[in-house]
N, C-alpha and C positions, 0 to 999 in steps of 0.2 A: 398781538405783540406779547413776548414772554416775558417774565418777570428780571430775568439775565438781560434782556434787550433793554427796558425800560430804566432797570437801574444805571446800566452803563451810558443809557443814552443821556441820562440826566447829570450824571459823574460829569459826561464829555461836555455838557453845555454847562457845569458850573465853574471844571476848572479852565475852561475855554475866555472864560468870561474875566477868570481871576487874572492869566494871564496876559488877556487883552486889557487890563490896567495894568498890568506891574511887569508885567514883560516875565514873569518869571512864578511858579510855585504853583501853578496848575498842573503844569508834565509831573512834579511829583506824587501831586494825589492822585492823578491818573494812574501812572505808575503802579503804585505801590497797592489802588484796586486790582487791577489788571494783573499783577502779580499771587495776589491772594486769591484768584477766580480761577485762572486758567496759566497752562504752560508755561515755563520762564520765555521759551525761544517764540510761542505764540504768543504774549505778552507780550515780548518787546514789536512784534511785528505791529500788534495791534494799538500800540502803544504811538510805535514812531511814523503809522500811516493816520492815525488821529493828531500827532500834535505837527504831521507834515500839512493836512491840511490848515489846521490853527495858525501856524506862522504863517505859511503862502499868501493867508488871508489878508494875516494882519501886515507883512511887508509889502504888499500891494498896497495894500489898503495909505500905510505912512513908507512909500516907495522913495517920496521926495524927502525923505529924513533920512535913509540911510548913512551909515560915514561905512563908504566902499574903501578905502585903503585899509581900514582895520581888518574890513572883511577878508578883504585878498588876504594879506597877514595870517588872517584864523583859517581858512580854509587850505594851506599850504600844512600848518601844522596838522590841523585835523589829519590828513591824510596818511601824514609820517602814522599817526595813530592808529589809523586801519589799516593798514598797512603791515603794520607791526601782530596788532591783535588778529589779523587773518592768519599769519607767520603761525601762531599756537591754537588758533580755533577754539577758544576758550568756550564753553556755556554756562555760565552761574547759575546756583543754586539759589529756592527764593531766602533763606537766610543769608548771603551775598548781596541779593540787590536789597534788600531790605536794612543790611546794615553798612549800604553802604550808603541810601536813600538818607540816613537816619544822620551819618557822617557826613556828609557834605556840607550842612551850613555853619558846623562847628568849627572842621577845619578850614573852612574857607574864612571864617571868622578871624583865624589866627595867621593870615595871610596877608600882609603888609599891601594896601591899596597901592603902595605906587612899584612894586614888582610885576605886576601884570596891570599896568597902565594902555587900557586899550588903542590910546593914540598914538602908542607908540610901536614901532614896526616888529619888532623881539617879543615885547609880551605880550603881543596879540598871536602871535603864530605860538609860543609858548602857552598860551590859552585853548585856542584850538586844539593842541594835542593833548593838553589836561583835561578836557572838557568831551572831548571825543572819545578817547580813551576809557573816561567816568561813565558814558554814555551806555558802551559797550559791555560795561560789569553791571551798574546798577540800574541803566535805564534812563537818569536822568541826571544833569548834575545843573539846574539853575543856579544854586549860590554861589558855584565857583566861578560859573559867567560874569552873576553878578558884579562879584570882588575888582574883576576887570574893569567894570565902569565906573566905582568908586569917587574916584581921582580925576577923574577926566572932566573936561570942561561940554559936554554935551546935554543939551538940557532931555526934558523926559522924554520929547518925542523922539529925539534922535537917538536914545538908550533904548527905548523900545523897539522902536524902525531896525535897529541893527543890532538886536540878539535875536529879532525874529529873522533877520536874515539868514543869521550864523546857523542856526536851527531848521531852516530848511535844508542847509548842507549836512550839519550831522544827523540829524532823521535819513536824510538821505542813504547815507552811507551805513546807519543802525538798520534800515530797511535791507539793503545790500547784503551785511553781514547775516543775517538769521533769518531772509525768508527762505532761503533753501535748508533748512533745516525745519519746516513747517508744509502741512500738506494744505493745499488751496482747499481742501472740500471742509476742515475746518472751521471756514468762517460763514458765516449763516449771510444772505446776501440782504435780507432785511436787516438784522445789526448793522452789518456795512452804512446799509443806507442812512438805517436811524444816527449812527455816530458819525457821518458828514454831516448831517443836515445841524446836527444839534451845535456839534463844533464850530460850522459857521455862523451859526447864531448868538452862540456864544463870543466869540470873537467881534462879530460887530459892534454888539452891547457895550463887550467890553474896551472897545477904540475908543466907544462915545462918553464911558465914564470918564474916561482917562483926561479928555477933553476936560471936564469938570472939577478934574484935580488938581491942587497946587503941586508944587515943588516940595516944600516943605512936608505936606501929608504923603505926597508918594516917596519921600525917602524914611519916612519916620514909619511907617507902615510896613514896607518892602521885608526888612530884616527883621521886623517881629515876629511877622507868618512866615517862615521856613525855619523858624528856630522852632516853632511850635510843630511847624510839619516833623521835623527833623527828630524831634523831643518823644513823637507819636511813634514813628518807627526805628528808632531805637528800643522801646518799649519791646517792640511787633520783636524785632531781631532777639533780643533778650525771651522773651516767651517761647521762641521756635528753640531758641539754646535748650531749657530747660523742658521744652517738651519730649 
């Protein structure tokens, strides 16, 4: 195993792990290795077929928690989103997805929890295509998901169960968008391997912690690591400025 394989494979099982408690801040530090290692457009590939596994895992896994009408909702808007960004064929640079990795929990921060009120049918399809859209420039946009669920009466399984859902649709659609812009020989078929194997390990663990945590710790937690993720690359954007 090479030392690129090893790193990433541990990358994928720790933010695998983060995600499978908090539903959310692991696809950025994926990201934003993945970014710094190799291709924007191979990054995102390798990016959104690791966190398509992670979700599949973990919405299987809490299937019986989903809240599917928000889903329908986000996955209509999603689409206006790809839809749109095919329209221009965009490919970000990595000071793009890096400052915009870096912007996401700030401005999501200043985003009124009950305008994107996931239970409701407007700003969850309105989520979807901000979220999708984000997807497509920077790779990942957890905290704006987040902000969605703020407000809403759904406890943590059912917050989790259903952005890992929403996540299997735009991974989908980020896969769609940029693997024809990437050659398959590329990917080394042992990384492959070692980045499922590790992701779903990481996701299980991370079901079982989640299991063990309050209400109270998984809200008080959630928003202090992606202002931290977010704090780290902004830094990264800023350095690549100045380089």
């Amino acid at each position: 195993m090479t030392l690129l394989t090893l790193l990433l494979s541990l990358t994928a099982l720790a933010t695998a792990l983060l995600s499978g408690v908090f539903g959310m801040a692991g696809g950025m530090i994926l990201m934003g290795v993945f970014t710094a290692l190799l291709p924007v457009p191979t990054a995102m590939v390798m990016h959104g077929s690791t966190q398509l596994v992670s979700n599949v895992s973990r919405a299987f896994i809490l299937r019986a928690h989903v809240y599917w009408r928000g889903f329908a909702c986000y996955v209509a808007g999603s689409l206006i989103a790809y839809l749109a960004m095919l329209s221009v064929s965009y490919t970000p640079q990595p000071l793009v997805v890096f400052l915009g990795l870096g912007a996401v929990p700030f401005v999501a921060a200043l985003l009124p929890g009950h305008w994107l009120d996931f239970q409701r049918p407007l700003p969850a399809a309105v989520t979807g295509f901000q979220v999708a859209a984000l997807q497509l420039v920077a790779g990942a946009a957890g905290p704006l998901l987040d902000i969605a669920f703020v407000d809403t009466r759904l406890n943590r399984n059912q917050v989790v169960a259903t952005k890992a859902a929403t996540q299997v649709f735009s991974h989908s659609l980020k896969l769609a968008y940029f693997l024809p812009a990437v050659e398959l020989n590329e990917f080394s078929p042992e990384l492959v391997v070692a980045l499922l194997v590790a992701t779903i390990a990481g996701t299980r663990l991370g079901t079982w912690l989640l299991s063990k945590l309050s209400e109270a710790a998984f809200k008080r937690y959630s928003r202090g690591i992606v202002y931290a993720i977010g704090g780290v690359y902004l830094c990264k954007a800023g350095a690549l400025l100045l380089d």
